[in-house]
C-alpha positions in Angstrom: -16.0 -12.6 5.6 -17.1 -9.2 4.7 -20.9 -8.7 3.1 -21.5 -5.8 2.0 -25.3 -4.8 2.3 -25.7 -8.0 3.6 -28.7 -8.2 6.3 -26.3 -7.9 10.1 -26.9 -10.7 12.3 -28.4 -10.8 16.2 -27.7 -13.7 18.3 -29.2 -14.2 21.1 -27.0 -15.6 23.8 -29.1 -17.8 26.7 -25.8 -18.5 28.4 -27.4 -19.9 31.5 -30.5 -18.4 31.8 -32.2 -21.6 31.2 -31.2 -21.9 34.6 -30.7 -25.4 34.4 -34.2 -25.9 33.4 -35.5 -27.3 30.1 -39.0 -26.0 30.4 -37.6 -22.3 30.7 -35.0 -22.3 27.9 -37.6 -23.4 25.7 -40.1 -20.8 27.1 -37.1 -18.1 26.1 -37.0 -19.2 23.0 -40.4 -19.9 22.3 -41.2 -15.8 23.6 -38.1 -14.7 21.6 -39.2 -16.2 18.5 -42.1 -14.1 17.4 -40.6 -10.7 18.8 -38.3 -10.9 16.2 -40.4 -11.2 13.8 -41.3 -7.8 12.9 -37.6 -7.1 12.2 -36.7 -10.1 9.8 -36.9 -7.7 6.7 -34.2 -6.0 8.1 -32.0 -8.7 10.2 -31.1 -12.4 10.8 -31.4 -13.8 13.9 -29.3 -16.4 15.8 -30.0 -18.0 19.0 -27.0 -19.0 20.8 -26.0 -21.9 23.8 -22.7 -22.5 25.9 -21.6 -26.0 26.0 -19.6 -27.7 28.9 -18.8 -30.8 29.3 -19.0 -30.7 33.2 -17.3 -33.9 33.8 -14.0 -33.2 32.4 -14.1 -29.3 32.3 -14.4 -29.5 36.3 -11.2 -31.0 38.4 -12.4 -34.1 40.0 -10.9 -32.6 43.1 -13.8 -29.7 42.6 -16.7 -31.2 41.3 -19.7 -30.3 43.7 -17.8 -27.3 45.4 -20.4 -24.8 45.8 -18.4 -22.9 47.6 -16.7 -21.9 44.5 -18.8 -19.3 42.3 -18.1 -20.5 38.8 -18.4 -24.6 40.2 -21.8 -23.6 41.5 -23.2 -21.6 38.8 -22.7 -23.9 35.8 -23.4 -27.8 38.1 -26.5 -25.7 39.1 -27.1 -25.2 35.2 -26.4 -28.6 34.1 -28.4 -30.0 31.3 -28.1 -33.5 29.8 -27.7 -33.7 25.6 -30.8 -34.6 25.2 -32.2 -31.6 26.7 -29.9 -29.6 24.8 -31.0 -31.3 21.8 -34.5 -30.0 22.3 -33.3 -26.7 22.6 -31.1 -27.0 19.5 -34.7 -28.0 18.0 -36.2 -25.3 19.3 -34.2 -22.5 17.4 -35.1 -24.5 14.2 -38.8 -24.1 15.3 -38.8 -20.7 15.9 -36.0 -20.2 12.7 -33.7 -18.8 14.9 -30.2 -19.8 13.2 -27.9 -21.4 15.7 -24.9 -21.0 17.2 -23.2 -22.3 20.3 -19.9 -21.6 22.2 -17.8 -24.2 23.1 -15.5 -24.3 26.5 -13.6 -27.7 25.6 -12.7 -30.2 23.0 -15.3 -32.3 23.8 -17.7 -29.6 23.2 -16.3 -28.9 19.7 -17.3 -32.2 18.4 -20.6 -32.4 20.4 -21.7 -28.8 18.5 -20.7 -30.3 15.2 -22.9 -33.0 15.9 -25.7 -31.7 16.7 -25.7 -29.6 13.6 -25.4 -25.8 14.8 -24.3 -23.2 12.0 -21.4 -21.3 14.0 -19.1 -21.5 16.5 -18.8 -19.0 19.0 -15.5 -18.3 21.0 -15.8 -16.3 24.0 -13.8 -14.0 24.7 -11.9 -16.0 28.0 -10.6 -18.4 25.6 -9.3 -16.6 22.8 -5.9 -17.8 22.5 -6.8 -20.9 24.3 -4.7 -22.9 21.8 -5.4 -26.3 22.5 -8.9 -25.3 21.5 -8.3 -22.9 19.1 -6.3 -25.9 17.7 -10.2 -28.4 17.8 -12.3 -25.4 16.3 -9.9 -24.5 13.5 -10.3 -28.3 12.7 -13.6 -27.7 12.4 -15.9 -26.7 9.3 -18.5 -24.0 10.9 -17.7 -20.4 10.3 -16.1 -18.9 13.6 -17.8 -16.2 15.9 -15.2 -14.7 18.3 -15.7 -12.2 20.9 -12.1 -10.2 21.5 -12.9 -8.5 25.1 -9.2 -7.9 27.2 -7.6 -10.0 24.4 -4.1 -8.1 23.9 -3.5 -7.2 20.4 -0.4 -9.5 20.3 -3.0 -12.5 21.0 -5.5 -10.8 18.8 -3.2 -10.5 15.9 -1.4 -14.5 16.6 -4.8 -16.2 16.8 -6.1 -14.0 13.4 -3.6 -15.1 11.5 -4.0 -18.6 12.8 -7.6 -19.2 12.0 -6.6 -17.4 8.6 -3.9 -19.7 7.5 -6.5 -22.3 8.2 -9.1 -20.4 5.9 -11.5 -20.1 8.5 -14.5 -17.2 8.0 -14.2 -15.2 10.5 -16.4 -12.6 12.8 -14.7 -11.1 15.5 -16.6 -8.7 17.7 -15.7 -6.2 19.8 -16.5 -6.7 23.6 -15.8 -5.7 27.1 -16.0 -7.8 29.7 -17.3 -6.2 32.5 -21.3 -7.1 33.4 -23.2 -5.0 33.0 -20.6 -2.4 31.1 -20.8 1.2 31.8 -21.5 3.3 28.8 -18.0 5.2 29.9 -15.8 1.8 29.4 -17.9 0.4 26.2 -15.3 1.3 23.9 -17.1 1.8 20.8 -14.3 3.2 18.9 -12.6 -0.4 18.8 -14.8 -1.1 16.0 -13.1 1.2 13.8 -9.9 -0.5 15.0 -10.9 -3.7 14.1 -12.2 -2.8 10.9 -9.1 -0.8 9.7 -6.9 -3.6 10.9 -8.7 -6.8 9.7 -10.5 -5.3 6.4 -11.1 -8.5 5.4 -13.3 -10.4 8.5 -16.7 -9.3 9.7 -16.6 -6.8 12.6 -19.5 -6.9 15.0 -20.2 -5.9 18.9 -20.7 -8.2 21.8 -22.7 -6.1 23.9 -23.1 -6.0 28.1 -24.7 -2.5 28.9 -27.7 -1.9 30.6 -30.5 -3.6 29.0 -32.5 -0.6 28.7 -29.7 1.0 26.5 -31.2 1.8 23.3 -28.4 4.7 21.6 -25.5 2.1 22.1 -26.4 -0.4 19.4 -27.1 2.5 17.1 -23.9 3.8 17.5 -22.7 0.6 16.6 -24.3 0.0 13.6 -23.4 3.4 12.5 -19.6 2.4 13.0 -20.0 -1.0 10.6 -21.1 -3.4 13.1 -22.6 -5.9 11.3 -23.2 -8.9 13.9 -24.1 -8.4 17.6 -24.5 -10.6 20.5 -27.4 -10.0 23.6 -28.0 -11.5 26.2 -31.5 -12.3 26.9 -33.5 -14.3 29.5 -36.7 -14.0 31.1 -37.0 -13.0 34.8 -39.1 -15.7 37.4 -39.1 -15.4 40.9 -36.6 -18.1 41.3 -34.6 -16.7 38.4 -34.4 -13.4 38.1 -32.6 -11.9 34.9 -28.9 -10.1 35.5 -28.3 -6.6 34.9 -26.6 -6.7 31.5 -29.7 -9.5 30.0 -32.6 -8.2 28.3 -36.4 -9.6 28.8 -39.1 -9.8 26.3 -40.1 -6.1 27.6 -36.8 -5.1 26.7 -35.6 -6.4 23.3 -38.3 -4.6 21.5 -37.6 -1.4 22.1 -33.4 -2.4 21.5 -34.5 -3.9 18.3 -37.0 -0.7 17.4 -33.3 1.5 17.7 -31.6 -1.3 16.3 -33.9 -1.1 12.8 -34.2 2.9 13.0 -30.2 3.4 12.9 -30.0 0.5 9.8 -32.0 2.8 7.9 -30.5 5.6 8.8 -27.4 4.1 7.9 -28.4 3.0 4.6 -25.9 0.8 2.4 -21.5 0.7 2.3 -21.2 -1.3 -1.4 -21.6 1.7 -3.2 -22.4 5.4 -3.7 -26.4 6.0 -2.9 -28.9 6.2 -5.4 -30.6 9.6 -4.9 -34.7 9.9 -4.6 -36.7 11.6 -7.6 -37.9 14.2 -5.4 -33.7 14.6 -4.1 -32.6 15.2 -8.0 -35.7 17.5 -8.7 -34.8 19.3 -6.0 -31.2 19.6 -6.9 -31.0 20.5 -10.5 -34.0 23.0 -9.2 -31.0 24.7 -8.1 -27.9 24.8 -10.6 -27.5 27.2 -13.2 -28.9 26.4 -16.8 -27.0 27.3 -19.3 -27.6 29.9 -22.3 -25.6 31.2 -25.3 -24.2 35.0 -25.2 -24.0 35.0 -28.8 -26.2 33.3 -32.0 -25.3 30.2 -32.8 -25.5 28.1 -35.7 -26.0 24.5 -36.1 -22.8 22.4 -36.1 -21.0 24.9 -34.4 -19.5 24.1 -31.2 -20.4 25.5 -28.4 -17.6 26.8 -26.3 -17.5 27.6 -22.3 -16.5 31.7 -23.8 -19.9 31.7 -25.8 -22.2 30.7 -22.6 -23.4 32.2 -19.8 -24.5 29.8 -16.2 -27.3 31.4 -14.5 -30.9 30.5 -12.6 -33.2 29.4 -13.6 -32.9 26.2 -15.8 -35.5 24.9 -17.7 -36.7 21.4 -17.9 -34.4 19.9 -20.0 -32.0 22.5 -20.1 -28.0 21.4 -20.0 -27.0 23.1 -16.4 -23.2 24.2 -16.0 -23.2 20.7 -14.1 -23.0 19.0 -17.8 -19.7 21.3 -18.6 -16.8 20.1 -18.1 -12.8 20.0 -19.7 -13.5 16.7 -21.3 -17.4 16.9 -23.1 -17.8 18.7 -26.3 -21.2 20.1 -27.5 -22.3 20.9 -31.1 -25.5 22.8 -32.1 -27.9 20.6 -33.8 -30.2 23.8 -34.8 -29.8 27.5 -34.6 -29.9 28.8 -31.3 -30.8 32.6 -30.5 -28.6 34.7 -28.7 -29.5 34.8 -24.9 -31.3 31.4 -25.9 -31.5 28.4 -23.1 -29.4 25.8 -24.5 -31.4 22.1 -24.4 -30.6 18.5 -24.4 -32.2 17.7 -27.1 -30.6 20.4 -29.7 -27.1 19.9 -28.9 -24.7 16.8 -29.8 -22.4 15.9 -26.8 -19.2 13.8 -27.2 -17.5 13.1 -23.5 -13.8 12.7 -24.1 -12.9 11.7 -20.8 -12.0 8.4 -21.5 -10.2 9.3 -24.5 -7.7 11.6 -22.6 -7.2 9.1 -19.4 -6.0 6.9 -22.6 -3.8 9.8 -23.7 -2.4 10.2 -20.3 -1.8 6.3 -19.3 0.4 6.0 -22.6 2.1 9.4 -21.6 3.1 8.1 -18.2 4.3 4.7 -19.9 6.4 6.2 -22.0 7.8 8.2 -19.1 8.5 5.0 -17.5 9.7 3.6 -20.0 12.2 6.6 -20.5 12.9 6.4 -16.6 11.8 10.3 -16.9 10.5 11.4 -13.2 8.0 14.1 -12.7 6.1 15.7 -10.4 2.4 13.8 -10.1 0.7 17.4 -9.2 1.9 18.9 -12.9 -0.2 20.7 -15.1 0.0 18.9 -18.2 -1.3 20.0 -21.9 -2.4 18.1 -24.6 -2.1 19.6 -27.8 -4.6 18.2 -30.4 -3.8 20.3 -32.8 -7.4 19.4 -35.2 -9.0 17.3 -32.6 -8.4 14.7 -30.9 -10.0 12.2 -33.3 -6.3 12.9 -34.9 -4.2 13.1 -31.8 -2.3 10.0 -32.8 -0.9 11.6 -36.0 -1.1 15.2 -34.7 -0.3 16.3 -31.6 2.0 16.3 -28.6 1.8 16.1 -24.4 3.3 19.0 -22.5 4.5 18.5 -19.1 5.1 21.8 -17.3 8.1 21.9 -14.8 8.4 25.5 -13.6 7.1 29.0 -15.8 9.0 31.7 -14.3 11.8 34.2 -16.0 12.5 30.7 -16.9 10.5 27.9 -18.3 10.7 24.1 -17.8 9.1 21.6 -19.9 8.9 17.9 -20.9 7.5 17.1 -24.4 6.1 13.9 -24.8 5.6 12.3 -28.7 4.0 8.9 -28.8 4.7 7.0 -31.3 4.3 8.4 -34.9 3.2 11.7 -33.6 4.1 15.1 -35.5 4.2 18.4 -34.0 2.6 20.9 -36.8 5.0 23.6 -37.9 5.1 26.9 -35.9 7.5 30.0 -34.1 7.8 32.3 -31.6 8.1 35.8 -31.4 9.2 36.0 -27.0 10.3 33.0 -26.4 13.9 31.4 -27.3 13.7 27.2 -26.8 16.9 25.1 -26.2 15.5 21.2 -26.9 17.4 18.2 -25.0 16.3 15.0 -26.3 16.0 12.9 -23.0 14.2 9.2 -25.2 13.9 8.4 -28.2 14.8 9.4 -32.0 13.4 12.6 -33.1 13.3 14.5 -36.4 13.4 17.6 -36.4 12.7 20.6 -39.1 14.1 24.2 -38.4 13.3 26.6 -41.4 12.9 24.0 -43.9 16.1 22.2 -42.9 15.5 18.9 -41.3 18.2 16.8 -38.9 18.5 14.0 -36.8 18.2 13.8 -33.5 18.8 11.2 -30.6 19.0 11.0 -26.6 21.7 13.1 -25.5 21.7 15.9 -28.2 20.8 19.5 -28.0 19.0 22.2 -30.2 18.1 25.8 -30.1 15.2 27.3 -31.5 16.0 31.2 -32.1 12.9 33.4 -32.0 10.8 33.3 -35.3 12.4 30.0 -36.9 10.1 27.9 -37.8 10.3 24.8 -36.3 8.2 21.2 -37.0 9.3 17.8 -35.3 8.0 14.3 -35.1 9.2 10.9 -33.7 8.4 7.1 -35.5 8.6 5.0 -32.3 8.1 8.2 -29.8 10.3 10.5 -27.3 11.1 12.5 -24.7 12.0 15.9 -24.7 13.1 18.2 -22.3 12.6 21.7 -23.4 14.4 24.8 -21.7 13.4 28.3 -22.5 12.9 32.1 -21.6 9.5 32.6 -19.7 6.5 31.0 -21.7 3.1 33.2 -22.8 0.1 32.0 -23.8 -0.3 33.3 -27.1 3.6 33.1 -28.3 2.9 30.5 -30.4 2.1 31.0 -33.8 1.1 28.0 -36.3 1.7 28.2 -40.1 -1.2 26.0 -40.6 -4.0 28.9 -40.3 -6.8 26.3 -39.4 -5.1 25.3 -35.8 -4.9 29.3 -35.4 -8.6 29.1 -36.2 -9.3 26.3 -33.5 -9.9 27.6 -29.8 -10.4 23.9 -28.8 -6.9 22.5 -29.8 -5.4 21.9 -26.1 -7.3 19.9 -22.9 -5.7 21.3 -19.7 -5.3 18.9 -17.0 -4.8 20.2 -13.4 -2.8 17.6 -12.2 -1.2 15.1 -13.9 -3.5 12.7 -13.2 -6.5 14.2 -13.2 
């Protein structure tokens, strides 16, 4: 599965460059071990083997055929179990973690018995479903390289091992060795992460060993587990061109640790250095009043000014915003710097995402559509500490030579008493009960009815268990609406403007 921030994982695949010899696997280990050393901080470390079991993975009719390339290579590589056992040993010695590939049934069971940690599938028997059938009996977590596999295959043998609950790694890989930097492929990592979010995406890697850029590409792309082969060279051995000796993992490993910290963490959004933030609010504008202010009064965006420099402890135009409210605690000067300390701040963003989740479940509730990129209004008429008795939610449509709007009252809101002197309203009551006051006169109304406000009637309404209104007028202006009340008049701060609907 996924980690996070989790350390990534290197195995090291021997394959057969043990070259059939006990004594030299274990000297690869043994050399391998403390070159990773330096790195542990930073990554686990595997150590992987490829089991056979020649007997029965060979046709009779070929056994000893050394005229046949793959025949040769692995009878020439044969070890008994006991010698692999030793090896397995070996990688607890040297705290490498283990992991071996299986090529048969047999091999399946032998791996669980000898206690490795994963299970590798290579990439030439991926959607070899016999054994896919074995190892998805099987308890280890699953490593599985997907080089040439066609996504049909990739997808079938996914949701396979899934249905089974199986952890699962799958790493990109090409199968060409040594690979050529122009057929690696690198984007398939993003493939494989966009298409199987939840699993662990990693790299199999086959390029020239003394490639150092290619595994910090991959890391940069999410790679999180990567498999290299590694041997070490003797005059009767000598090493491929796509494993890497002792001379050349360090330097893989040295790129390998530089792009990780590069990289830095994926759970969550960075936490900045002292010397970053210093830096930064170094540069943003501090904020100072244009006029005197006395203490308790609010200090409105229209009565400050944003400019360089700021002060330490200064508020900066960074702490402004539609939602936080600030109150002098003391006198402030005019063209004084406004600080932390001498203001009161109460953040109302959580208070109007509230405001707007009831809105929108009433709306859906009404079965009212409407446009998620509206501006929308919240009237609170004397704060919002009383928007639940007094206030209402404006959706606008469309403001032209003709206006558009949906009124929202929750339930047991009022809408304080008020007229225009432009504007003519026509109300069509979409949800909901409403009762309404024109000129002292109150009515009824319900879903379906209609009323017109003249210009200059005076007009109040409120709803017990809340509605939806649509209202329908000539074009609306800003200040066209005049309260009886002379304290909302009074109050600049009686509507939150929100951009979008939801936002």
């Amino acid at each position: 599965m996924h980690t996070g921030d989790a350390r990534p994982l290197i195995v090291f695949e021997m394959a057969n460059n043990h070259a059939g010899s006990l004594e030299h696997g274990l000297r690869i280990l043994r050399t391998f071990g403390p070159l990773v050393k330096p790195f542990k901080g930073q990554f686990d470390f595997g150590f992987k083997l490829q089991y056979r079991d020649l007997d029965t993975f060979i046709h009779p009719d070929f056994q000893n055929r050394m005229d046949l390339k793959f025949v040769k290579r692995f009878q020439e590589t044969r070890l008994s179990e006991d010698q692999f056992l030793l090896l397995r040993k070996a990688m607890d010695d040297e705290s490498f973690i283990p992991v071996c590939t299986p090529f048969d049934e047999v091999s399946v069971g032998r791996i669980e018995a000898h206690g490795y940690r994963y299970l590798k599938i290579a990439s030439c028997s991926f959607g070899d479903w016999p054994l896919m059938e074995r190892i998805a009996a099987s308890p280890l977590p699953i490593i599985a390289s997907t080089a040439g596999v066609p996504l049909e295959v990739l997808d079938q043998v996914v949701s396979f091992l899934e249905h089974r609950q199986r952890p699962l790694t799958l790493l990109h890989c090409i199968g060409e060795y040594p690979t050529a930097a122009d057929h690696l492929q690198l984007n398939q990592i993003d493939f494989l992460r966009a298409r199987y979010p939840q699993h662990r995406i990693g790299f199999s890697t086959h390029e020239s060993p003394g490639n150092t850029s290619l595994v910090q590409m991959a890391l940069a792309k999410g790679a999180a587990v990567f498999e290299r082969h590694v041997g070490i060279p003797t005059p009767e051995s000598p090493l491929n061109a796509y494993s890497s000796s002792p001379d050349q993992i360090g330097p893989w490993l040295e790129a390998a640790a530089e792009a990780l910290a590069a990289c830095g963490g994926t759970s969550g959004r960075y936490e900045p250095t002292k010397g970053e933030s210093d830096s930064l609010r170094d540069l943003r504008r501090g904020v100072y009043v244009t006029q005197a202010i006395q203490a308790g009064e609010r200090i409105d965006i229209g009565k400050v000014q944003f400019a360089m420099p700021n002060a330490p402890g200064q508020l900066t135009a960074n702490d402004f915003s539609k939602y936080a409210e600030f109150r002098a605690l003391a006198p402030i000067p005019a063209r004084g710097a406004v600080f932390v300390e001498n203001v009161e701040r109460t953040d109302h963003r959580e208070r109007v995402l509230q405001i707007i989740q009831r809105v929108r479940a009433l709306l859906k509730e009404s079965h009212t559509v409407t446009s998620e990129k509206a501006d929308v209004e919240i009237s609170h008429h004397y704060g919002l500490d009383r928007f639940d008795e007094v206030g209402m939610t404006i959706i606008n449509v469309v403001n032209r030579a003709y206006c558009k709007k949906l009124l929202v009252l929750l339930p047991g809101q009022h809408h304080p008493e008020q007229y225009h002197m432009k504007k003519e309203e026509t109300f069509h009551i979409l949800h909901g009960t409403v009762q309404m006051k024109l000129d002292g006169l109150e009515s009824t109304a319900n879903p379906g009815d209609v009323l017109t406000v003249e210009r200059e009637v005076r007009h109040e309404f409120w709803s017990e268990a809340g509605a939806v209104i649509e209202e329908v007028s000539s074009t609306h202006f800003r200040e066209d609406s005049y309260y009886t009340d002379p304290t909302i008049m009074q109050n600049p701060s009686r509507k939150t403007q929100l951009t979008y609907f939801f936002g």
